[in-house]
C-alpha positions as CSV (number, residue, x, y, z in Angstrom):
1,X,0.0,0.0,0.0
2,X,1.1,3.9,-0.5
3,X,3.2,5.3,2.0
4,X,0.7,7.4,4.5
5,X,1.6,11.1,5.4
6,X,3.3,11.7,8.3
7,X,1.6,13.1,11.2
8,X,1.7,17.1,11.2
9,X,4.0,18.9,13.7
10,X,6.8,21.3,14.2
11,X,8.7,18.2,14.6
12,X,8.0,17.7,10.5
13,X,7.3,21.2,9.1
14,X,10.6,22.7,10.7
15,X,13.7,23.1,8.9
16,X,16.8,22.1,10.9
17,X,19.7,21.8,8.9
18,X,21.0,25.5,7.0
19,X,22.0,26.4,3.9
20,X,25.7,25.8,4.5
21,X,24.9,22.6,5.8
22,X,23.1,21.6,2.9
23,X,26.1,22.8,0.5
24,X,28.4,21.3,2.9
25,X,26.7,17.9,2.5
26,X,26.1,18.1,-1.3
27,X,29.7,18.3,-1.6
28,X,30.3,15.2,1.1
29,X,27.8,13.0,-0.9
30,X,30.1,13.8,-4.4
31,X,33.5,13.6,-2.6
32,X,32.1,9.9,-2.4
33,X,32.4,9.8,-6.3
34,X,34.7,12.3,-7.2
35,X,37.3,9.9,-8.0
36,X,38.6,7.3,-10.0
37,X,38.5,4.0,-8.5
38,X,36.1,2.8,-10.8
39,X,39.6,1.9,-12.2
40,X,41.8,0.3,-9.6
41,X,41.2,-3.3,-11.1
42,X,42.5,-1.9,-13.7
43,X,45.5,0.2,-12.5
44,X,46.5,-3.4,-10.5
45,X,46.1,-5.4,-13.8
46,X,48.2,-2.3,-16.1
47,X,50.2,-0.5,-14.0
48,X,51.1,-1.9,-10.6
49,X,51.3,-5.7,-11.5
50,X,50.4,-7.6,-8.4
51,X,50.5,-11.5,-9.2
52,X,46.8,-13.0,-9.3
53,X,47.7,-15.8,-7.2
54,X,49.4,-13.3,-4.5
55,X,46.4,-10.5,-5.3
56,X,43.8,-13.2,-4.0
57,X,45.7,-13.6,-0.5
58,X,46.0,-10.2,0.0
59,X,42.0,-10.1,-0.8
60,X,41.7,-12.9,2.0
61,X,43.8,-11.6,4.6
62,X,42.1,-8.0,4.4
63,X,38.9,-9.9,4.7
64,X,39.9,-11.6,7.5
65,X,40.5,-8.3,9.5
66,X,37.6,-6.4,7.7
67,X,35.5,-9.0,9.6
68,X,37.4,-8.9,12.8
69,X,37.3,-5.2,13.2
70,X,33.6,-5.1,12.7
71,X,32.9,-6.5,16.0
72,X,34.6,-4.2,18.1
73,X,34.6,-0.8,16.2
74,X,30.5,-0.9,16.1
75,X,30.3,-1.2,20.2
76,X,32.9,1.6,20.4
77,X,30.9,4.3,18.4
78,X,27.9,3.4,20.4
79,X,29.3,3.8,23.4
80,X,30.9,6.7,22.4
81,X,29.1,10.6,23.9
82,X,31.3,13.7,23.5
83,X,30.1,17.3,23.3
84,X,30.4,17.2,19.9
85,X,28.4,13.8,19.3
86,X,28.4,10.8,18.8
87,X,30.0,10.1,15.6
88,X,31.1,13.4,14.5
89,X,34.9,13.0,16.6
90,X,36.1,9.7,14.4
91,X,34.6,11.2,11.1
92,X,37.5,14.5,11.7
93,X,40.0,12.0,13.6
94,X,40.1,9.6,10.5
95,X,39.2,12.2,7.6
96,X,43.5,13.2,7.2
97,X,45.1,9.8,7.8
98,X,42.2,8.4,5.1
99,X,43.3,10.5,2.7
100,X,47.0,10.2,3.3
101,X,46.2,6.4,2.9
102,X,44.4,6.2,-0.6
103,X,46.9,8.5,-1.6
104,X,49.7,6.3,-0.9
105,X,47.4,3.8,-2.9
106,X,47.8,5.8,-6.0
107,X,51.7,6.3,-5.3
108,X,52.5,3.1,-5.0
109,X,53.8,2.5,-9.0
110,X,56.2,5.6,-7.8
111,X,58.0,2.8,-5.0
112,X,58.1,-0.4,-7.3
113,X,58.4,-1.9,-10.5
114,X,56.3,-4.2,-12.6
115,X,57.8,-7.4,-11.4
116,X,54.6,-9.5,-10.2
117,X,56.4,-11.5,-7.9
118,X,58.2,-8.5,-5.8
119,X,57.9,-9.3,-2.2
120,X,58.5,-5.8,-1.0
121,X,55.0,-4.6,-3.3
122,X,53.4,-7.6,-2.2
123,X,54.1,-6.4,1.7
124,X,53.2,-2.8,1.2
125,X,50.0,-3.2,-0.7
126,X,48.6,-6.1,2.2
127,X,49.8,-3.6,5.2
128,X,48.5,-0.9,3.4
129,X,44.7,-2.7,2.5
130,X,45.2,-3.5,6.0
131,X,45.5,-0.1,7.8
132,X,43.0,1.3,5.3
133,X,40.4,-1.4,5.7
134,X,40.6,-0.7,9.9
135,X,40.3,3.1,9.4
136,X,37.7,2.8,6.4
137,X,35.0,0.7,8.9
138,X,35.4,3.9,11.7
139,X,34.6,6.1,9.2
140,X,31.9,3.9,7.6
141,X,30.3,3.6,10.5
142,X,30.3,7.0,12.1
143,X,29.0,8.5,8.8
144,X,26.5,6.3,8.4
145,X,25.5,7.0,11.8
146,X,25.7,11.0,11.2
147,X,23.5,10.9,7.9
148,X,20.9,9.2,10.4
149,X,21.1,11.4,13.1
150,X,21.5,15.0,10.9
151,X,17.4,16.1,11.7
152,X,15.0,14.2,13.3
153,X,12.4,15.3,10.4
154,X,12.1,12.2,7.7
155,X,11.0,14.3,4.8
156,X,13.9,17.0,5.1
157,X,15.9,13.7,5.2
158,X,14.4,12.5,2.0
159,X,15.4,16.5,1.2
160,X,18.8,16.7,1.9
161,X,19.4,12.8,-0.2
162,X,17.8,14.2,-3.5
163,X,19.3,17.2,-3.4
164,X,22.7,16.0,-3.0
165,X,22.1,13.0,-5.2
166,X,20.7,15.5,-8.0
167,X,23.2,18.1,-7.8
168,X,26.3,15.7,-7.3
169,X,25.5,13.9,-10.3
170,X,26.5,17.1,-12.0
171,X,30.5,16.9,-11.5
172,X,31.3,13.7,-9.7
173,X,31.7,11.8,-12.8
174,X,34.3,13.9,-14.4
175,X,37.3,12.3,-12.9
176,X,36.2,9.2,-13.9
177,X,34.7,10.2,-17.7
178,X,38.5,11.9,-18.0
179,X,40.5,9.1,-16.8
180,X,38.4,6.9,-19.5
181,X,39.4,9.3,-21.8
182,X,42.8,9.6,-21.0
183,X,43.4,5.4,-20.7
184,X,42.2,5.6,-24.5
185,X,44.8,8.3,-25.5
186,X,47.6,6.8,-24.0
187,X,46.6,3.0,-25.0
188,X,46.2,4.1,-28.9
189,X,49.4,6.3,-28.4
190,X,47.9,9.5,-29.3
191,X,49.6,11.1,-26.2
192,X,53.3,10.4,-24.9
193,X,52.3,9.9,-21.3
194,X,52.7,6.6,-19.3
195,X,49.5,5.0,-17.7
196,X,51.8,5.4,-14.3
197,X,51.6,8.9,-14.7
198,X,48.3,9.1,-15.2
199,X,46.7,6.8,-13.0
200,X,49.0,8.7,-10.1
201,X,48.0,12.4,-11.4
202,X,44.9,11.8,-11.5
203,X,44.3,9.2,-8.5
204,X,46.2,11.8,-5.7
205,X,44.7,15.0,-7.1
206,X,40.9,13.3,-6.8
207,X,41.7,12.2,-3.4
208,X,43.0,15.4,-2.1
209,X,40.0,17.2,-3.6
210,X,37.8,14.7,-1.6
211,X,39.1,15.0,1.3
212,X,39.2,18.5,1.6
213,X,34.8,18.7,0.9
214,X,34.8,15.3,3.1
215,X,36.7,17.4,6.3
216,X,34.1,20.7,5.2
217,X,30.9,18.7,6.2
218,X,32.1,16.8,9.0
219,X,33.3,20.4,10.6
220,X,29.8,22.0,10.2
221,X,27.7,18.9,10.3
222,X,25.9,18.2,13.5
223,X,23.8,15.7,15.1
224,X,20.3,16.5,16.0
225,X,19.0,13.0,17.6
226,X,19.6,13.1,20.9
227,X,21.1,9.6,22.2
228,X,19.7,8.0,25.6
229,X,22.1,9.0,28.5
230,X,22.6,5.0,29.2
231,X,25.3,3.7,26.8
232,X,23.7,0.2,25.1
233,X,25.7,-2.6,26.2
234,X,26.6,-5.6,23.7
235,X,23.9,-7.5,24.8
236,X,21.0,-4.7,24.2
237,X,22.8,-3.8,21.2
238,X,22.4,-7.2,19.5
239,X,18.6,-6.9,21.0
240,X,18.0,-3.9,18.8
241,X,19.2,-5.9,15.9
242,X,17.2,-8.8,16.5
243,X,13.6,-7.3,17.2
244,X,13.9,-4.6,14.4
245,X,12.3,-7.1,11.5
246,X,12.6,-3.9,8.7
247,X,16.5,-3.8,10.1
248,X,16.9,-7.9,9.2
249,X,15.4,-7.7,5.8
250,X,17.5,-4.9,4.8
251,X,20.8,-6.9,6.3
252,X,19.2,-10.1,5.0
253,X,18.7,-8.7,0.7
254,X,22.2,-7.0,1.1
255,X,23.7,-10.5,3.0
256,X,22.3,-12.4,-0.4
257,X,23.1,-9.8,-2.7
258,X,26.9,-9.2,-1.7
259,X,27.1,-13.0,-3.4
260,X,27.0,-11.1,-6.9
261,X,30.5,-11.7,-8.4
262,X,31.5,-9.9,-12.0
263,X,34.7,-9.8,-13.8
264,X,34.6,-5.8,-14.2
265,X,32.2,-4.0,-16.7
266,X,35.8,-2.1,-17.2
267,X,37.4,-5.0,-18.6
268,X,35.0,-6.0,-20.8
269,X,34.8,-2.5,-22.2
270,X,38.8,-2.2,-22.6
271,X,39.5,-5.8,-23.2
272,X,37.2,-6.9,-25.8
273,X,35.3,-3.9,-27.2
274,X,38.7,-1.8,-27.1
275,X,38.2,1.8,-25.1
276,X,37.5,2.4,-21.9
277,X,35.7,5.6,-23.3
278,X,32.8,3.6,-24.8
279,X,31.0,3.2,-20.8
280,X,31.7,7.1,-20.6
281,X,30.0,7.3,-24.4
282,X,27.0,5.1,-22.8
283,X,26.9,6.9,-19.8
284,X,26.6,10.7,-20.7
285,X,24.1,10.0,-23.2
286,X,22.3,7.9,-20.9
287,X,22.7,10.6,-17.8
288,X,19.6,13.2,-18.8
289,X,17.4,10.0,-17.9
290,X,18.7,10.1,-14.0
291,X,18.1,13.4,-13.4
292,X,14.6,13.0,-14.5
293,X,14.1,10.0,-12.5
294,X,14.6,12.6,-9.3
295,X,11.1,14.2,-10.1
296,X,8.7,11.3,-9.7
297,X,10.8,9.7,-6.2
298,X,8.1,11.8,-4.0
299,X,5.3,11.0,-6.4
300,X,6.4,7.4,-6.4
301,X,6.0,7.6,-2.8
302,X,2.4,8.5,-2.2
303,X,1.3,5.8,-5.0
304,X,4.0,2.8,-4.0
305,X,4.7,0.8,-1.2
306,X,8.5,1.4,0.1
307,X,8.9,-2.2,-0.7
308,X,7.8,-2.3,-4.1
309,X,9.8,1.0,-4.8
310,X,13.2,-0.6,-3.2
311,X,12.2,-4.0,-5.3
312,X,11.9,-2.0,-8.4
313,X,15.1,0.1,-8.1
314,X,17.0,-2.7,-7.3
315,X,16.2,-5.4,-9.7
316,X,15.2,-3.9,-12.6
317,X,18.7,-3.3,-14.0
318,X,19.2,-7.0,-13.6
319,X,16.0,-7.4,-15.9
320,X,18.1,-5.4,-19.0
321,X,21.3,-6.5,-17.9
322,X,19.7,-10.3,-19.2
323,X,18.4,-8.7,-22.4
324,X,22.1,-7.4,-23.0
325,X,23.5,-11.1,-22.8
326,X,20.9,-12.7,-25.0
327,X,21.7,-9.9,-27.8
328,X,25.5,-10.3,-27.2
329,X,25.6,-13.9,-27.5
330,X,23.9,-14.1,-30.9
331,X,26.8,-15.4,-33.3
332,X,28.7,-17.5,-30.8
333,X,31.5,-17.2,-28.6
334,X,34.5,-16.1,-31.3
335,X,34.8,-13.4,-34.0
336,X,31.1,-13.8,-35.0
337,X,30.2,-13.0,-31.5
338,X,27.6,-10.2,-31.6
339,X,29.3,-9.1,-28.1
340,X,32.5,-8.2,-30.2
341,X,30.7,-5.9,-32.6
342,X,30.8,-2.2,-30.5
343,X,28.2,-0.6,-33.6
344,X,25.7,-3.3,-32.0
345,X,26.8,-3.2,-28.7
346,X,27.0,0.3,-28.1
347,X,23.8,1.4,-29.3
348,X,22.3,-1.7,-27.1
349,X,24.2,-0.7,-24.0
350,X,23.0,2.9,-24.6
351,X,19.4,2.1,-24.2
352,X,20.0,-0.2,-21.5
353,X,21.5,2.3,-19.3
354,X,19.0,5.1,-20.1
355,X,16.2,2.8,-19.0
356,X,18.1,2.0,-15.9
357,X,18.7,5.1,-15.0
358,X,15.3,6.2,-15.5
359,X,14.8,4.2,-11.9
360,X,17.9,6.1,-10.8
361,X,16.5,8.6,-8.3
362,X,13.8,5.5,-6.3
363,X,17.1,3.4,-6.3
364,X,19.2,5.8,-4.4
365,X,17.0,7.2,-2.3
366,X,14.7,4.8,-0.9
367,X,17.6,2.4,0.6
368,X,19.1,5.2,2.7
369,X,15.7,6.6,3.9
370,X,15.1,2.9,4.6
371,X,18.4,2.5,6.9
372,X,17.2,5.8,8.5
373,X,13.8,4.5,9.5
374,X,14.6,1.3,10.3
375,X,17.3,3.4,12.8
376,X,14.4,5.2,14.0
377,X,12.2,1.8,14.3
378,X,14.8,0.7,16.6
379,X,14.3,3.9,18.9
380,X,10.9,3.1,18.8
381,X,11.4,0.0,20.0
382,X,14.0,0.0,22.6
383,X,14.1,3.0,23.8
384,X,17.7,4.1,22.6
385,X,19.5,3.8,19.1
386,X,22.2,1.3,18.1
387,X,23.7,2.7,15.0
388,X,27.1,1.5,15.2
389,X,26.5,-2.0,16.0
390,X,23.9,-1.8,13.8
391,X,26.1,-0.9,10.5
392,X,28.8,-3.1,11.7
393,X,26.1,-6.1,11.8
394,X,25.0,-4.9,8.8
395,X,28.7,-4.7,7.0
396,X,30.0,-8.0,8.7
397,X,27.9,-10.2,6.9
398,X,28.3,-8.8,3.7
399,X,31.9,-8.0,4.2
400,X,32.3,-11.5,4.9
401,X,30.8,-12.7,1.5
402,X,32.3,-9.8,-0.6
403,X,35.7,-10.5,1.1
404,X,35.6,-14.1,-0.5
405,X,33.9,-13.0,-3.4
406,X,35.7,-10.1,-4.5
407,X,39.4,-11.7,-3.9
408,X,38.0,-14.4,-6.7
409,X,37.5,-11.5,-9.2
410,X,41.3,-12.3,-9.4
411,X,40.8,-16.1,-10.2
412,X,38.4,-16.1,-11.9
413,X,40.1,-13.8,-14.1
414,X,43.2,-16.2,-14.1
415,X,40.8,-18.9,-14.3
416,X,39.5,-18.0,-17.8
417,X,43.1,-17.6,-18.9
418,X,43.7,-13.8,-18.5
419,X,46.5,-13.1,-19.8
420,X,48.3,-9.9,-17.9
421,X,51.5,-9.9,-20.3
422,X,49.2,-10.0,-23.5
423,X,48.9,-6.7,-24.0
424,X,45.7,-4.2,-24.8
425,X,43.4,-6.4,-26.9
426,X,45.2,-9.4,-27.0
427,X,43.0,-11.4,-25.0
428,X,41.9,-14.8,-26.3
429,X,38.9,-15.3,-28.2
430,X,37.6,-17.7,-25.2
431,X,38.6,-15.3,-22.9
432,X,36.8,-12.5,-24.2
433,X,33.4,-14.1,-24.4
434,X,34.1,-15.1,-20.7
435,X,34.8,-11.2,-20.3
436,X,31.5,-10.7,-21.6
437,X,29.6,-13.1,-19.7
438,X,31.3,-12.7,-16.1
439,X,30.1,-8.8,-16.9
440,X,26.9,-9.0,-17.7
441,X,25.6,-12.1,-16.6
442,X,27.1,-13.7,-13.8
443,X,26.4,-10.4,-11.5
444,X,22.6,-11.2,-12.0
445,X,23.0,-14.8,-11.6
446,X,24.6,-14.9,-8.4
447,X,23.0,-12.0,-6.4
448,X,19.4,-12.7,-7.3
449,X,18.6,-14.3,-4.3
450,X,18.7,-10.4,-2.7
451,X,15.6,-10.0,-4.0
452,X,13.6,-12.0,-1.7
453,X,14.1,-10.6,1.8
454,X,12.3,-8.1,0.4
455,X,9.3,-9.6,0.2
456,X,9.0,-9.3,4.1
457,X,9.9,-5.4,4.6
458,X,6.8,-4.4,6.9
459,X,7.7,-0.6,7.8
460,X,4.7,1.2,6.0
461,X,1.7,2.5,6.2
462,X,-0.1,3.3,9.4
463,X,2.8,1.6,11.5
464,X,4.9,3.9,10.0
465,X,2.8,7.1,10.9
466,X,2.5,5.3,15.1
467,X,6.0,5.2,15.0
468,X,6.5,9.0,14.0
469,X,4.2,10.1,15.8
470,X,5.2,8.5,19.4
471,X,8.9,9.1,18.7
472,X,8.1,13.1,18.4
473,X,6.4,12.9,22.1
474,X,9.2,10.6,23.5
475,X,12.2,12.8,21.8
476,X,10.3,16.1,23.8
477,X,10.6,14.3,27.1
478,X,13.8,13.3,26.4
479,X,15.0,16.7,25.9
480,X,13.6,18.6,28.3
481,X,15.1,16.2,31.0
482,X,18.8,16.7,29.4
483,X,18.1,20.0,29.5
484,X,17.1,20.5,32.8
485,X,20.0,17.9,34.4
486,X,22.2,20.3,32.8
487,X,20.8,23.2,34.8
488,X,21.0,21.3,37.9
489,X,24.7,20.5,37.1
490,X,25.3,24.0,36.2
491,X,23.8,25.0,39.2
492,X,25.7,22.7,41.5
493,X,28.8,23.9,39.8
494,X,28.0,27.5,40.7
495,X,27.2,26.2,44.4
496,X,30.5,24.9,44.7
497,X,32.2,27.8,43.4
498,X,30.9,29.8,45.6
């Protein structure tokens, strides 16, 4: 059934977060994507040369600790209270050594050669996924945490996501569209630049960039839902988790869906169809569908159930992304291959993405209003919210699948017979159709089994509105007795100065 409106009160009609909030955050959400690690897989494979066999360990061992750290960091941020809030002191402690860190990720060419079998690179780059991995799941955490606690009012929340998901999607594709660009120049030898220099220009000047709009909102960003006094113990925590059913099917549809494996759209692209700049030709002319897509989210929500919408946005792409392999595969697996030809391809892919960015704006912003309702259900519930254990439940599951998933990117590219001394578009014929298929295919074929979860999301409705409306009352209590303790403080304090 249609989402019911929420109960009217200042608690809803006032706005909470300013203007330089607002622009603060905008620039946060596109520091996300300003960037271009869309290709590191790439910038291993070309530049940095990591043996596959080696690669793979280092995948395991990082997801070792990823999972590890997860069960302590969450209980720290939750039991964390400054002055300045809960989450907002690890987002500024972490924000320079993070970007110091994937810096030193972009350097690394500048400290090694291309041998694949160099100990010393093979050291650096673990210790280094290492220390970044345990700094990446504080901020991860914290930030999530933040976004969830920026205004208690739901529809400037829905607000604040659409504008900065509509206004970042001006510029924080550039670095990537440019580096495409520039991987095709240097490839075809139009420009007399190495890949080294390139991929290290351009991968430290994006992550200083970001890190400077990251540090801006963290500085001005504040936290407006006030925590219970009590700090949640691990027992409680894992309570909150446990009893908050819209909390479990989200954690359940991402735990299925992290099993989605794919050799790299990137690869195909570069490998097989020969330019990187063909997913930036498919992408800008695809783009003027996503910003429309923005216009019909709050429409979408007054006619749609939440879970149809997030069922929608998530699984339609996988609908086109089958249509793609059937046309690809027509002619067979050599140099007949329809998945060869880039005048079908491109056209094909084209149309694909413009459809699937037509769901664009219901697929980005109904998953994180969900996360922040399903935070606020657990409020609701218990009395007192569990963020941090809460996205580090969330995240170890699906770090734990992705761990093991995503280090067999690398075997499954040796597996197929990937060749990393063959040399731009020297691939086998065999190899490329596996390309092709571990793209377009496999992704679908192995994460479907998100989709069901989401069958049994139940956060709607008139529940949804009883929830709203009692968490307003409780969050008034709740402030006018922190308020008045801190008079009665204050006034002791004077008492015993005097």
């Amino acid at each position: 059934m249609p989402e019911t409106a929420l109960p009217q009160s200042d608690v809803y009609n006032r706005r909470y977060v300013g203007r330089i909030e607002t622009a603060a955050y905008v620039l946060f959400d596109s520091s996300k994507s300003f960037n271009i690690d869309a290709y590191a897989t790439r910038f291993v494979l070309d530049v940095l040369k990591i043996n596959l066999v080696r690669l793979t360990l280092i995948g395991l061992i990082n997801g070792i600790w990823d999972v590890v750290n997860d069960t302590f960091i969450g209980v720290i941020v939750d039991k964390t209270r400054t002055r300045w809030g809960k989450f907002k002191p690890y987002l500024i402690l972490f924000a320079v050594p993070a970007t110091i860190g994937t810096c030193l990720f972009w350097m690394a060419p500048l400290f090694f050669g291309t041998d694949p079998n160099d100990s010393g690179k093979f050291i650096y780059w673990l210790v280094l996924a290492l220390v970044r991995e345990g700094g990446g799941t504080f901020r991860s955490v914290s930030e999530t945490g933040l976004l969830s606690t920026i205004t208690p009012s739901p529809p400037e929340r829905v607000s604040l996501i659409t504008k900065a998901e509509v206004i970042s999607q001006i510029w924080e594709s550039f670095p990537e569209i440019a580096m495409g660009i520039l991987i095709d120049l240097v490839n075809h030898k139009v420009i007399g630049v190495s890949l080294k220099s390139v991929y290290v220009t351009m991968g430290v000047g994006t992550t200083i960039v970001c890190g400077i709009m990251a540090l801006l909102f963290f500085v001005v960003a504040k936290e407006r839902v006030s925590q219970s006094v009590e700090r949640p113990n691990i027992k409680e925590g894992m309570k909150s988790i446990l009893n908050n059913r819209p909390m479990l099917m989200i954690m359940l549809s991402d735990f299925f869906g992290a099993f989605s494996i794919s050799a790299g759209m990137d690869n195909y692209y570069i490998d097989v169809l020969g330019s990187a700049s063909i997913k930036n030709v498919v992408r800008v002319l695809g783009a003027p569908m996503s910003f429309v897509s923005f216009s019909y989210v709050t429409w979408a929500r007054r006619h749609f159930s939440t879970k149809a919408l997030w069922i929608f946005g998530a699984h339609f792409g996988d609908l086109l992304a089958v249509m793609i392999f059937l046309i690809g595969s027509a002619g067979g697996k050599g140099k007949n291959g329809v998945f060869r030809k880039a005048k079908i391809m491109i056209p094909a892919m084209i149309i694909k993405e413009g459809l699937w960015l037509s769901t664009w704006g219901v697929k980005k912003v109904i998953p994180k209003e969900m996360f922040n309702e399903a935070m606020d259900y657990c409020e609701w519930k218990n009395g007192y919210r569990t963020e941090g254990m809460t996205v580090a439940a969330k995240s170890f599951f699906v770090k734990l699948v992705r761990n093991v998933t995503g280090s067999l990117q690398a075997a499954l590219l040796n597996a197929i017979g990937y060749d990393l001394a063959a040399g731009f578009g020297m691939q086998s014929d065999a190899t490329k159709y596996s390309l092709f298929a571990m793209s377009v295919l496999l992704p679908v074929a192995t994460g479907i089994f998100g989709l069901f979860p989401k069958f049994f999301y139940n956060l709607g409705g008139e529940k949804r509105e009883q929830m709203y409306r009692e968490l307003f009352e409780r969050r008034a209590v709740l402030c006018r007795n922190i308020a008045a303790a801190s008079e009665q403080e204050e006034a002791c304090r004077r008492q015993n100065l005097s």
